[in-house]
FITOR-266558 format. One record per residue: residue number from 1; residue in three letters; x, y, z of N, C-alpha, C, CB in turn. Coordinates in nm, 4 decimals. Glycine has a CB too. Layout:
BEGIN
+-----+-----+----------+----------+----------+----------+----------+----------+----------+----------+----------+----------+----------+----------+
|   n | res |      n_X |      n_Y |      n_Z |     ca_X |     ca_Y |     ca_Z |      c_X |      c_Y |      c_Z |     cb_X |     cb_Y |     cb_Z |
+-----+-----+----------+----------+----------+----------+----------+----------+----------+----------+----------+----------+----------+----------+
| NUM | ALA |        X |        Y |        Z |        X |        Y |        Z |        X |        Y |        Z |        X |        Y |        Z |
...
+-----+-----+----------+----------+----------+----------+----------+----------+----------+----------+----------+----------+----------+----------+
end
This chain:
BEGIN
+-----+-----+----------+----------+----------+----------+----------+----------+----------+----------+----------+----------+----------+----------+
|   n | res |      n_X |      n_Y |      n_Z |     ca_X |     ca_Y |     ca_Z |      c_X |      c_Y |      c_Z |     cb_X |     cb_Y |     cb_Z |
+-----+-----+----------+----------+----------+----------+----------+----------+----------+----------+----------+----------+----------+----------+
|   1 | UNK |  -0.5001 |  -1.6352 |   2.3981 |  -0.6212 |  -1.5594 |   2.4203 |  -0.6045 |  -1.4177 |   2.3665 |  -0.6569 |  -1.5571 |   2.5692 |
|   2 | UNK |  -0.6766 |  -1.3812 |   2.2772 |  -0.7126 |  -1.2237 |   2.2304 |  -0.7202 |  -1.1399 |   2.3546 |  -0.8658 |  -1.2078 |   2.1473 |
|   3 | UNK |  -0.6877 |  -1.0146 |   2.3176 |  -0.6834 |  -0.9254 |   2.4344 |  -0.8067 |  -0.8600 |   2.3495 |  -0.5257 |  -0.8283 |   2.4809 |
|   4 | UNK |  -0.8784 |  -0.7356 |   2.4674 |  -0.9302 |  -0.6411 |   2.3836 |  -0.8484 |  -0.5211 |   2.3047 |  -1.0189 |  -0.5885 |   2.4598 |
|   5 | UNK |  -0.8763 |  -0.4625 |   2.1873 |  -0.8240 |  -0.3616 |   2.1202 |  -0.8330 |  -0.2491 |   2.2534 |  -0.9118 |  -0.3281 |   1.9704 |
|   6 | UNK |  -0.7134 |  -0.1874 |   2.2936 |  -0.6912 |  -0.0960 |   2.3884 |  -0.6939 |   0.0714 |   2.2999 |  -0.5374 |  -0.1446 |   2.4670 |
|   7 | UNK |  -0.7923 |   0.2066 |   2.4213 |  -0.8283 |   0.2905 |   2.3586 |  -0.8075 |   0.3814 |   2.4161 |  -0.9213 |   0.2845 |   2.3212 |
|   8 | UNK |  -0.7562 |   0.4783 |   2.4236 |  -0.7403 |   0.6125 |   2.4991 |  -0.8300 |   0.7287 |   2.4709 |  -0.6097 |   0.6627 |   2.4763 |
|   9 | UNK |  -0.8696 |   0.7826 |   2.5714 |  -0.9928 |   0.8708 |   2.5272 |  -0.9268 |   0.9915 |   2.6022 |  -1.1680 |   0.8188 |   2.5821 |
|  10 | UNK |  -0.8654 |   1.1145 |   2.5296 |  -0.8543 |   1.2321 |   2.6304 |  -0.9470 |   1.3016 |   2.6131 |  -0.7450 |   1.3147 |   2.6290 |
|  11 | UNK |  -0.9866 |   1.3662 |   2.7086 |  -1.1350 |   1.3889 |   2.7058 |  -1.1387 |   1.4618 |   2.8353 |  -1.2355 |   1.2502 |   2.6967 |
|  12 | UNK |  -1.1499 |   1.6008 |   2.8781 |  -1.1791 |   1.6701 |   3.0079 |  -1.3047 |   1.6870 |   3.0244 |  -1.1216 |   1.7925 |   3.0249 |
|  13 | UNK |  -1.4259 |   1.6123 |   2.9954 |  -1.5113 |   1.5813 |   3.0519 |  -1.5868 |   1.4116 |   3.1203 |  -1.5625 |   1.6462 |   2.9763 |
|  14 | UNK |  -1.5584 |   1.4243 |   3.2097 |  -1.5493 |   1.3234 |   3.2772 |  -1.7014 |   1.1908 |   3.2519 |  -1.5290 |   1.3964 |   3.4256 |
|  15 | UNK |  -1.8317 |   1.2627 |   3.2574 |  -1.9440 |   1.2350 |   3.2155 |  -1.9501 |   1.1581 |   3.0626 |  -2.0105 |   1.3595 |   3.2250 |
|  16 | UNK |  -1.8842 |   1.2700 |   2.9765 |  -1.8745 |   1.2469 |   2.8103 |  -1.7510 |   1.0959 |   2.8269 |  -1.7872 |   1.4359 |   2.6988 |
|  17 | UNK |  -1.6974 |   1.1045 |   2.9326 |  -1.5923 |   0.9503 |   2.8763 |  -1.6242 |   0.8497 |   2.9155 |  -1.4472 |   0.9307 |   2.9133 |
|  18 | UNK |  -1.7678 |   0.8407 |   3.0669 |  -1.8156 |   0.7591 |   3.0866 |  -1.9288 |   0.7335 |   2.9881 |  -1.8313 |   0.7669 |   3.1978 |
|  19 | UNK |  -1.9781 |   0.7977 |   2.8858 |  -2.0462 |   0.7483 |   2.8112 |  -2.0105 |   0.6424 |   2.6883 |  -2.0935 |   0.8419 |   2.7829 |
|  20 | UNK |  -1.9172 |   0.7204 |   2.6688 |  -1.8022 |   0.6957 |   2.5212 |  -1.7921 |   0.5268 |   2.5851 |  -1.5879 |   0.8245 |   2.5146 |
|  21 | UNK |  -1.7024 |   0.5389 |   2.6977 |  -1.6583 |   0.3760 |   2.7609 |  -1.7604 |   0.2683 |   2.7867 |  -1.5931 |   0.3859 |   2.9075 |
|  22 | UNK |  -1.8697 |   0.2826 |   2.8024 |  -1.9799 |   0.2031 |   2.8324 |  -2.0282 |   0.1611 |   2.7005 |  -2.0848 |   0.2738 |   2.9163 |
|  23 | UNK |  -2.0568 |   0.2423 |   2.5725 |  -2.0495 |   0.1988 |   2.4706 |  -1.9221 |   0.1393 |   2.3897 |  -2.0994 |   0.2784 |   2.4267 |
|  24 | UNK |  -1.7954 |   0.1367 |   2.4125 |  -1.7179 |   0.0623 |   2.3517 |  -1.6876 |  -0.0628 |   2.4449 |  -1.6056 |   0.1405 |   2.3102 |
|  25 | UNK |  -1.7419 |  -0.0310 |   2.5546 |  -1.7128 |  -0.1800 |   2.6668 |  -1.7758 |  -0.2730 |   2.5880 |  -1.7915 |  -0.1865 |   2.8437 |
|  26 | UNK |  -1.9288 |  -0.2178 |   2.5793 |  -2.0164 |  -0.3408 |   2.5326 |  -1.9906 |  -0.3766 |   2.3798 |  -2.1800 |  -0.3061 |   2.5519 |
|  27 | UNK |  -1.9247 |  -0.3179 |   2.3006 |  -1.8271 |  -0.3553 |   2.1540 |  -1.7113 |  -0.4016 |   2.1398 |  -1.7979 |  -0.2608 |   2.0796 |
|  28 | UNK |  -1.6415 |  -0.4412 |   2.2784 |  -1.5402 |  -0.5134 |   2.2798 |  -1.4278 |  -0.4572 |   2.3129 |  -1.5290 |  -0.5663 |   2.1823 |
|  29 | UNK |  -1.4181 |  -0.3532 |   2.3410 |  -1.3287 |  -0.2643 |   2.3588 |  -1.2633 |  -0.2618 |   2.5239 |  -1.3987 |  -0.1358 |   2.3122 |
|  30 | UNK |  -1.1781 |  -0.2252 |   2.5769 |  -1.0671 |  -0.1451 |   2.6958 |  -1.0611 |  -0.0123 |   2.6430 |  -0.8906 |  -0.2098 |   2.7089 |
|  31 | UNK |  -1.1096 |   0.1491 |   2.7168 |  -1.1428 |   0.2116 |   2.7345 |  -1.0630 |   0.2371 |   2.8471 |  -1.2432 |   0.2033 |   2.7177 |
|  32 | UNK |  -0.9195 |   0.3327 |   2.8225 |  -0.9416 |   0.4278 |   2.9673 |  -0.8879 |   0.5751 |   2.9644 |  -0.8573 |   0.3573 |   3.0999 |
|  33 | UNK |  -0.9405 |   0.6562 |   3.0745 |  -0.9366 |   0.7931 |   3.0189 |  -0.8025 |   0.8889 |   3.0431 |  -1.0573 |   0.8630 |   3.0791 |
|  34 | UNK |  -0.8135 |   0.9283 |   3.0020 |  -0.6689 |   1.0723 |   3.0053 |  -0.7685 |   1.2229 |   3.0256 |  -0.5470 |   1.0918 |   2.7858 |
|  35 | UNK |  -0.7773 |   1.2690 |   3.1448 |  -0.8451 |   1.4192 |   3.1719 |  -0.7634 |   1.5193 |   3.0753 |  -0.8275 |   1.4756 |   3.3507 |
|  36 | UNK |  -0.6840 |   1.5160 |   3.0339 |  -0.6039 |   1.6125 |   2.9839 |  -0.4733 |   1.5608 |   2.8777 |  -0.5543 |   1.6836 |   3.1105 |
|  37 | UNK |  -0.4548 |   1.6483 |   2.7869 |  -0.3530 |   1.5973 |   2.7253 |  -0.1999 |   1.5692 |   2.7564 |  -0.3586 |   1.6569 |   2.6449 |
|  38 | UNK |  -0.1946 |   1.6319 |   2.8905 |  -0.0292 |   1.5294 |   2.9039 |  -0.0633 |   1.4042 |   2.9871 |   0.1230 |   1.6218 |   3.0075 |
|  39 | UNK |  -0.1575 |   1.3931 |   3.0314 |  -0.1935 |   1.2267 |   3.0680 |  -0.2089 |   1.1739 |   2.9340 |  -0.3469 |   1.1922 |   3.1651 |
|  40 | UNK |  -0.2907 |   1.2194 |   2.8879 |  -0.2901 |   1.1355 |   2.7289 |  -0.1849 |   1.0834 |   2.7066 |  -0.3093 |   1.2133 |   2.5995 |
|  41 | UNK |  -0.0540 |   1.1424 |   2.7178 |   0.0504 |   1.1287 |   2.5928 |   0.1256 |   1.0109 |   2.7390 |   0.1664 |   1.3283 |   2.5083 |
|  42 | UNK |   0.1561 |   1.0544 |   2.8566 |   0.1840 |   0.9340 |   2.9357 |   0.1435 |   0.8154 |   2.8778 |   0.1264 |   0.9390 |   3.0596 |
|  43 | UNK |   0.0166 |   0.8063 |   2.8996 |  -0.0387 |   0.6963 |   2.9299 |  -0.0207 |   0.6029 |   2.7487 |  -0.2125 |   0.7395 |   3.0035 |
|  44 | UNK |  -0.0230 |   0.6870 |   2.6723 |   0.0465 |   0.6373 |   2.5242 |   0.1494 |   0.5618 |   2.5245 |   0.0956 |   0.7387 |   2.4407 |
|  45 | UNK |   0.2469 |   0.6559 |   2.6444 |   0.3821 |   0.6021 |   2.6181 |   0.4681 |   0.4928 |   2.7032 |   0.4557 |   0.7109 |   2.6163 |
|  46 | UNK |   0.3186 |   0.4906 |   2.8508 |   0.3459 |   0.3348 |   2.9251 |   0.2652 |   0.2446 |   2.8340 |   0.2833 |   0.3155 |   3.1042 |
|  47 | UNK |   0.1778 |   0.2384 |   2.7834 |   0.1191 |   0.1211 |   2.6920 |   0.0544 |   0.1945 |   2.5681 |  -0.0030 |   0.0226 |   2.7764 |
|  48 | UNK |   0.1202 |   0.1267 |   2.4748 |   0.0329 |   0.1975 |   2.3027 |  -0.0953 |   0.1212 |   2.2951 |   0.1322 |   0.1542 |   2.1174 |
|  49 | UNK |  -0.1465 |   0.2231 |   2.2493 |  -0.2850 |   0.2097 |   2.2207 |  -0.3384 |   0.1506 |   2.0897 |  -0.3352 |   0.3308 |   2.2317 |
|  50 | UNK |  -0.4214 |   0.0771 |   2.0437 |  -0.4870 |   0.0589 |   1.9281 |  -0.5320 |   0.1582 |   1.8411 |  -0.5762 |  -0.0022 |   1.9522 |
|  51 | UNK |  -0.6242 |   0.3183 |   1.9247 |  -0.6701 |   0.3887 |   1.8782 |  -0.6782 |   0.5334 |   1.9867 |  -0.7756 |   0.3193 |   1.8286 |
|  52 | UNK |  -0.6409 |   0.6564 |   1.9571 |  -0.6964 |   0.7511 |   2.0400 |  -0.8257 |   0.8059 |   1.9677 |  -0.5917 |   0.8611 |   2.0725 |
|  53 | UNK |  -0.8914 |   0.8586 |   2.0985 |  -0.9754 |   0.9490 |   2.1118 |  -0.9413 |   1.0365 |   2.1054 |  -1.0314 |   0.9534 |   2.1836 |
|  54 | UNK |  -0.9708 |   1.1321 |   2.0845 |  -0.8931 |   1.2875 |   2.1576 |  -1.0128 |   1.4026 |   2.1218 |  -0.7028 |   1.3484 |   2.0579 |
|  55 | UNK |  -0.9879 |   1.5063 |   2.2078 |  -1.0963 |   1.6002 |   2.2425 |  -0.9666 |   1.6990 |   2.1516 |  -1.1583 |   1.6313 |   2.4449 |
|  56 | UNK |  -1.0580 |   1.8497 |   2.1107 |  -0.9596 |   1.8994 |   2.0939 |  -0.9587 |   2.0522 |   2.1825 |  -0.9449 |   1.8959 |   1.9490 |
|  57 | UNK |  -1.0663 |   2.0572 |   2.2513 |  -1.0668 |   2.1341 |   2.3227 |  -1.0643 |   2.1573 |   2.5033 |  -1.1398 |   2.1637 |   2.2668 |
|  58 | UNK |  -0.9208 |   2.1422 |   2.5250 |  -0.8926 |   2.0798 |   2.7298 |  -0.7666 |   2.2269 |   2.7387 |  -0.7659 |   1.8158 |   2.7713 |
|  59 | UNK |  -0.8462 |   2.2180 |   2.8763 |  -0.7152 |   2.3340 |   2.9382 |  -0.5737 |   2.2551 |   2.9533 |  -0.7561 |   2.4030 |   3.1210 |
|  60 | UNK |  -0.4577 |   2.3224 |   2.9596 |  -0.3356 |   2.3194 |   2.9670 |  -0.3207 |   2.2576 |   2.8547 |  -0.2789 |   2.2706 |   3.0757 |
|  61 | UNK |  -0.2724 |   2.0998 |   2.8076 |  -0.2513 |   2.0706 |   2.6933 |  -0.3400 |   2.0644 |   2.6411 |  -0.1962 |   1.9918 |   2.6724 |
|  62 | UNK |  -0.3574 |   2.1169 |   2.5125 |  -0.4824 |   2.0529 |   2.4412 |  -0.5009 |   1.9559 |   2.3075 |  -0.5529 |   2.1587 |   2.4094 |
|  63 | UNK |  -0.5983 |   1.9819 |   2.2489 |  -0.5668 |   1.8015 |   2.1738 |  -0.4893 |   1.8655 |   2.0273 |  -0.7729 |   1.6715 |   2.1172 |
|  64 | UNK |  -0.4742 |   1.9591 |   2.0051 |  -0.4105 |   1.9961 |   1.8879 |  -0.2553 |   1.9733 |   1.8879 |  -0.4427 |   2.1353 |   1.8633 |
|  65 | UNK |  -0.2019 |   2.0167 |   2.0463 |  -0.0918 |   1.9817 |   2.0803 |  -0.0451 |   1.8420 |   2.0867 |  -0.0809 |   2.0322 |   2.1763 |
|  66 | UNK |  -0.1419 |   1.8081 |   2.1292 |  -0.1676 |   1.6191 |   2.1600 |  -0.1260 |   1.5936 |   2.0759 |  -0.3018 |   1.5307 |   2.1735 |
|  67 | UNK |  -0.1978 |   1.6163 |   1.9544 |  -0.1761 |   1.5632 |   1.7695 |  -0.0313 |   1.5760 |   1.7610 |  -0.2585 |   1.6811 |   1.6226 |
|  68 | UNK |   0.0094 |   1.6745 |   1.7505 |   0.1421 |   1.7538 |   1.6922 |   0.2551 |   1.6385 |   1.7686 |   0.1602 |   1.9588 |   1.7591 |
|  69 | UNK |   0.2589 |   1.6476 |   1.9167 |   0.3515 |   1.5572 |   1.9581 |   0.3483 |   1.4156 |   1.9364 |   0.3602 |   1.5715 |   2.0716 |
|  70 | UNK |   0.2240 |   1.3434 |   1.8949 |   0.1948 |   1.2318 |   1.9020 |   0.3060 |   1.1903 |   1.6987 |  -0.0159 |   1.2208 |   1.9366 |
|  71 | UNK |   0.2978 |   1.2729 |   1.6787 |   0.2965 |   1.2892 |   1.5102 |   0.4440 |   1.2768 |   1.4934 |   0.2300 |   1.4501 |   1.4374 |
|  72 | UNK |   0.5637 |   1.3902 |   1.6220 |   0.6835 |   1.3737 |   1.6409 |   0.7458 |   1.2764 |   1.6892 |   0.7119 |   1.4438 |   1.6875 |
|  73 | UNK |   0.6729 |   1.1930 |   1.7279 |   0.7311 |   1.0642 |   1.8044 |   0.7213 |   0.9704 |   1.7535 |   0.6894 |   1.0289 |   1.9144 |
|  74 | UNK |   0.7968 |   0.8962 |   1.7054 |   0.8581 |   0.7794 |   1.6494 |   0.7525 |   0.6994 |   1.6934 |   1.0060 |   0.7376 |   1.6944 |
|  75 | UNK |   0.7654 |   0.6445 |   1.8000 |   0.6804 |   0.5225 |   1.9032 |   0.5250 |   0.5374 |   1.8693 |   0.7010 |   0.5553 |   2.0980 |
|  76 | UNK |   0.4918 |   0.6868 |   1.8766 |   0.3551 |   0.7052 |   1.8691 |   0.2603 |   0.7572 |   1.7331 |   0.3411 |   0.7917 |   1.9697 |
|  77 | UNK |   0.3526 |   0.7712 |   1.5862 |   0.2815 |   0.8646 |   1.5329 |   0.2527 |   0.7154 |   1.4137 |   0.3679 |   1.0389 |   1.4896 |
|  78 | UNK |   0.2298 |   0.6402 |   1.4463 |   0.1314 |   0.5784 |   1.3801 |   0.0193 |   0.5251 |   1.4541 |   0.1835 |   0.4864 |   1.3122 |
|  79 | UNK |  -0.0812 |   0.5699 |   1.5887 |  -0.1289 |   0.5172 |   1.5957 |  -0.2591 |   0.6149 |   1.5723 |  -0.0887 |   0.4462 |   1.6795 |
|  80 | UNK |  -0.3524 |   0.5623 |   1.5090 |  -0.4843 |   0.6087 |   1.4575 |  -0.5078 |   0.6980 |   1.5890 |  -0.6089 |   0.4786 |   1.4195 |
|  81 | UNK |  -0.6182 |   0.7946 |   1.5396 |  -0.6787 |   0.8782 |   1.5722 |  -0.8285 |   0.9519 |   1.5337 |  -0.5993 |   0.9279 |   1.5645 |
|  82 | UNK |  -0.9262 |   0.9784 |   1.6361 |  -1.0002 |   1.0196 |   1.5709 |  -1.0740 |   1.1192 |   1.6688 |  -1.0636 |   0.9188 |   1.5062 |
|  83 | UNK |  -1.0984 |   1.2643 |   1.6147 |  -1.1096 |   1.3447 |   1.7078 |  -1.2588 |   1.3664 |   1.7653 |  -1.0505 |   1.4559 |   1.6610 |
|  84 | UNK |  -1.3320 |   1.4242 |   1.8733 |  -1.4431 |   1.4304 |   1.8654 |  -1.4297 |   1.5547 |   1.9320 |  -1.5217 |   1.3241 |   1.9060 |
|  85 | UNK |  -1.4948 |   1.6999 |   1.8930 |  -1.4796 |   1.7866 |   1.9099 |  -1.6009 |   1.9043 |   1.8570 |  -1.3671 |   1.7795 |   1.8765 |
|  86 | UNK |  -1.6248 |   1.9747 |   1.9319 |  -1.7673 |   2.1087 |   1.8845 |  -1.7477 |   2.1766 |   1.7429 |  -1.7670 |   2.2711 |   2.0058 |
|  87 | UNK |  -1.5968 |   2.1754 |   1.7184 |  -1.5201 |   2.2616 |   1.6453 |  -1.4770 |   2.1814 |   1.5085 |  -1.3969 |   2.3112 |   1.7352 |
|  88 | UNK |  -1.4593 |   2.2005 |   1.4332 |  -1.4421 |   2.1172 |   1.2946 |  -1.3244 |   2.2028 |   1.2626 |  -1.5808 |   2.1153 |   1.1675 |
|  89 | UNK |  -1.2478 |   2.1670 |   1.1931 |  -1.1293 |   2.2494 |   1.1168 |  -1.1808 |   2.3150 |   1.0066 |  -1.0104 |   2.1617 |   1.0629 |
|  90 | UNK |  -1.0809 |   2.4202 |   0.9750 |  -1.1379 |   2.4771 |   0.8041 |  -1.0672 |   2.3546 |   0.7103 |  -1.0556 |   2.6773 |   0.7405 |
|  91 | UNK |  -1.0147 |   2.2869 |   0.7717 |  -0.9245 |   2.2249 |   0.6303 |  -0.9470 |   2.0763 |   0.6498 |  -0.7314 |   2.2618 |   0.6257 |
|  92 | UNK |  -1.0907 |   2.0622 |   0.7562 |  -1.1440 |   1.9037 |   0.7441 |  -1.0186 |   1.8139 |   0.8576 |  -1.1308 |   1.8359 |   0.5322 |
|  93 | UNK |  -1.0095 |   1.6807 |   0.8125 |  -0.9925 |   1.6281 |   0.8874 |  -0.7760 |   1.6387 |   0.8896 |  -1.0947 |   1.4982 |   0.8615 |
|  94 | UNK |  -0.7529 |   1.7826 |   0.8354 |  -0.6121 |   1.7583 |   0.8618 |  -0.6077 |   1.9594 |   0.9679 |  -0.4884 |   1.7222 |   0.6536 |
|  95 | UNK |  -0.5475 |   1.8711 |   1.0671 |  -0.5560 |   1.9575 |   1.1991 |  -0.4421 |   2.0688 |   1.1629 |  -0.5185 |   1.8606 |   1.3566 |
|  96 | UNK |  -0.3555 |   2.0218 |   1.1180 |  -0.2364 |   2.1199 |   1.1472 |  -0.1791 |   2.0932 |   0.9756 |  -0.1063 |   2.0612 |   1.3077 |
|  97 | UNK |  -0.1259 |   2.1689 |   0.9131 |  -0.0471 |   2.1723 |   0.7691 |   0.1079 |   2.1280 |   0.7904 |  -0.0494 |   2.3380 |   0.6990 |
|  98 | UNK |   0.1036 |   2.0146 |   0.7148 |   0.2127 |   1.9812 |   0.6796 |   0.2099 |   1.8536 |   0.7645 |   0.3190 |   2.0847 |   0.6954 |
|  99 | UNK |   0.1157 |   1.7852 |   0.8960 |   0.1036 |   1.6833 |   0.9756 |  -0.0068 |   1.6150 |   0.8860 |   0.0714 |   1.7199 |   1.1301 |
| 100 | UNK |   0.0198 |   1.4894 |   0.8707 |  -0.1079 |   1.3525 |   0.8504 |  -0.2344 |   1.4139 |   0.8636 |  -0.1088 |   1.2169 |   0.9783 |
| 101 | UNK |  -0.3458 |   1.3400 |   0.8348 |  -0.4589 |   1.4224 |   0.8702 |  -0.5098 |   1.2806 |   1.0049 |  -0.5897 |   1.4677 |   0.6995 |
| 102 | UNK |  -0.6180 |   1.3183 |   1.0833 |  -0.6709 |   1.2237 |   1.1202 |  -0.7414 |   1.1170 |   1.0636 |  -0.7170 |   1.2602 |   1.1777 |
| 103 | UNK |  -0.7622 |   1.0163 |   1.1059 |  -0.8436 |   0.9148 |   1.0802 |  -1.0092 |   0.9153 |   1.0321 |  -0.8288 |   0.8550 |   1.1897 |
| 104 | UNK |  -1.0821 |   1.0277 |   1.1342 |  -1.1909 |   1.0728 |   1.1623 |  -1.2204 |   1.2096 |   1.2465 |  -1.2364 |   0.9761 |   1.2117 |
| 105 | UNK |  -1.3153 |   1.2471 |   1.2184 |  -1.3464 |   1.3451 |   1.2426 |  -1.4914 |   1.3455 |   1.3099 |  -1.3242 |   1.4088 |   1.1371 |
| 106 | UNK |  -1.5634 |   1.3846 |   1.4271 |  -1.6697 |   1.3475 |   1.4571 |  -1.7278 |   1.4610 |   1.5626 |  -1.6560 |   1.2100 |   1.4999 |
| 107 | UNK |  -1.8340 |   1.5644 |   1.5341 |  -1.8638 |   1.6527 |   1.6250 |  -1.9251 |   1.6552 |   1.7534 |  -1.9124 |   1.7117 |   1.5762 |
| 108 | UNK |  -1.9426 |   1.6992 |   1.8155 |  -2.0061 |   1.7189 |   1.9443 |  -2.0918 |   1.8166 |   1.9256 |  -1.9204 |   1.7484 |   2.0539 |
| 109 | UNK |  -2.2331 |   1.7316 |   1.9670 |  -2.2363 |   1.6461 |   2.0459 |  -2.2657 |   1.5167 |   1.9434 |  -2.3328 |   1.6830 |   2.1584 |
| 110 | UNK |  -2.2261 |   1.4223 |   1.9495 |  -2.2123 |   1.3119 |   1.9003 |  -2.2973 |   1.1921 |   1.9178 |  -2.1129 |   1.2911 |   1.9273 |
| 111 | UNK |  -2.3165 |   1.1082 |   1.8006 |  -2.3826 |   1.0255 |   1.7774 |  -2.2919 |   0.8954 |   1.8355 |  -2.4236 |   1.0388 |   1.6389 |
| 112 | UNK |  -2.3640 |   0.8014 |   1.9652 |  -2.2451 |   0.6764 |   1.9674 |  -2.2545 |   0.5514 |   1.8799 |  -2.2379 |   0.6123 |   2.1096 |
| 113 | UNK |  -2.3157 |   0.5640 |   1.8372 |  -2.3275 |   0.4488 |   1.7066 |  -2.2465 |   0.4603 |   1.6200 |  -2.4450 |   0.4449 |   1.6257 |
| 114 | UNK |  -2.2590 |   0.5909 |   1.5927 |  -2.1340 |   0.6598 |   1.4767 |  -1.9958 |   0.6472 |   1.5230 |  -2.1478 |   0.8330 |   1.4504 |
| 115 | UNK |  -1.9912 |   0.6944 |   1.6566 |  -1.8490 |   0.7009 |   1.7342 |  -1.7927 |   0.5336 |   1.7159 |  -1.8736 |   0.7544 |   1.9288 |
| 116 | UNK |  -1.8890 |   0.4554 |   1.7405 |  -1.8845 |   0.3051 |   1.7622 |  -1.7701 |   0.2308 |   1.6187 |  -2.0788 |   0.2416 |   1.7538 |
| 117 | UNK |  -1.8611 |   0.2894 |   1.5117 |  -1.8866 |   0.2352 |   1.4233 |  -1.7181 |   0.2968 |   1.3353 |  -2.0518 |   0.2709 |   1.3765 |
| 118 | UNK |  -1.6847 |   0.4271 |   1.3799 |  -1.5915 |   0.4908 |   1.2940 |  -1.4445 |   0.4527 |   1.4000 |  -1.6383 |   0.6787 |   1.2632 |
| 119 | UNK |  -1.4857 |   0.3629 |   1.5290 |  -1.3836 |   0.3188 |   1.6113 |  -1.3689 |   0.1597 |   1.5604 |  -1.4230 |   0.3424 |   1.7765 |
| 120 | UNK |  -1.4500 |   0.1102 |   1.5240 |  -1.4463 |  -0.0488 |   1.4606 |  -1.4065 |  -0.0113 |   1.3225 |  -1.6076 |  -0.1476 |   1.4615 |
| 121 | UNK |  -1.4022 |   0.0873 |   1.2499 |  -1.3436 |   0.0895 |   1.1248 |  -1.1928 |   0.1353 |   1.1476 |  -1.4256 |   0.1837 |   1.0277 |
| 122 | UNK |  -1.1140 |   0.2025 |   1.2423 |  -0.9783 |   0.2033 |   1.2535 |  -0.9130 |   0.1441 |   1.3287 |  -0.9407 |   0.2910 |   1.2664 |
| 123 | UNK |  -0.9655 |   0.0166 |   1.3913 |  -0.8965 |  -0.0803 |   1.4852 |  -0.8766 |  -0.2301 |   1.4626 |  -0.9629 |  -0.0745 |   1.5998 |
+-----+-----+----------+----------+----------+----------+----------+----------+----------+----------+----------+----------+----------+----------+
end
């Protein structure tokens, strides 16, 4: 039996991840959330994910950091990513110089069709 493609969404808004999850529930997806980026990176590293989400703007860790460590780690730095965030980079979809770029790039406030659609293209 197929499992569903498993998804991590860090995301410190709680509202914005119940939206995100209700639309990838009904696309086939497992959806669950990380408030912050060192839950994120836990929860990466008790079960890998198919695909993160990631916000890039959360108090204490935030998703830039997220990136950076996810990128140093052996276990974790191949797994896709795609950010959804108010803020766009100057240099597009590569966050930090000299790190991979992301997968996607997608602003807030966001379209979920799009979100849908650019999560079925990296999984």
């Amino acid at each position: 039996m197929l499992t569903e493609p498993y998804i991590i969404f860090v995301e410190d808004e709680r509202p914005v991840f119940e939206l995100v999850r209700h639309a990838l529930k009904l696309a086939g997806y497992e959806v669950v959330w990380a408030e912050d980026g060192q839950r994120g990176l836990e929860l990466m590293r008790q079960r890998k994910p198919d695909l993160i989400i990631l916000d890039l703007m959360m108090p204490n860790l935030n998703g830039w950091s997220v990136y950076q460590e996810m990128k140093k780690d052996e276990e974790l730095s191949d797994i896709a990513v795609i950010v959804v965030s108010a803020r766009i980079p100057q240099n597009g979809l590569s966050l930090i110089e000299g790190i991979p770029p992301v997968e996607d790039y997608i602003t807030k406030p966001f379209n979920l069709e799009r979100l849908v659609r650019a999560v079925k293209r990296h999984t």
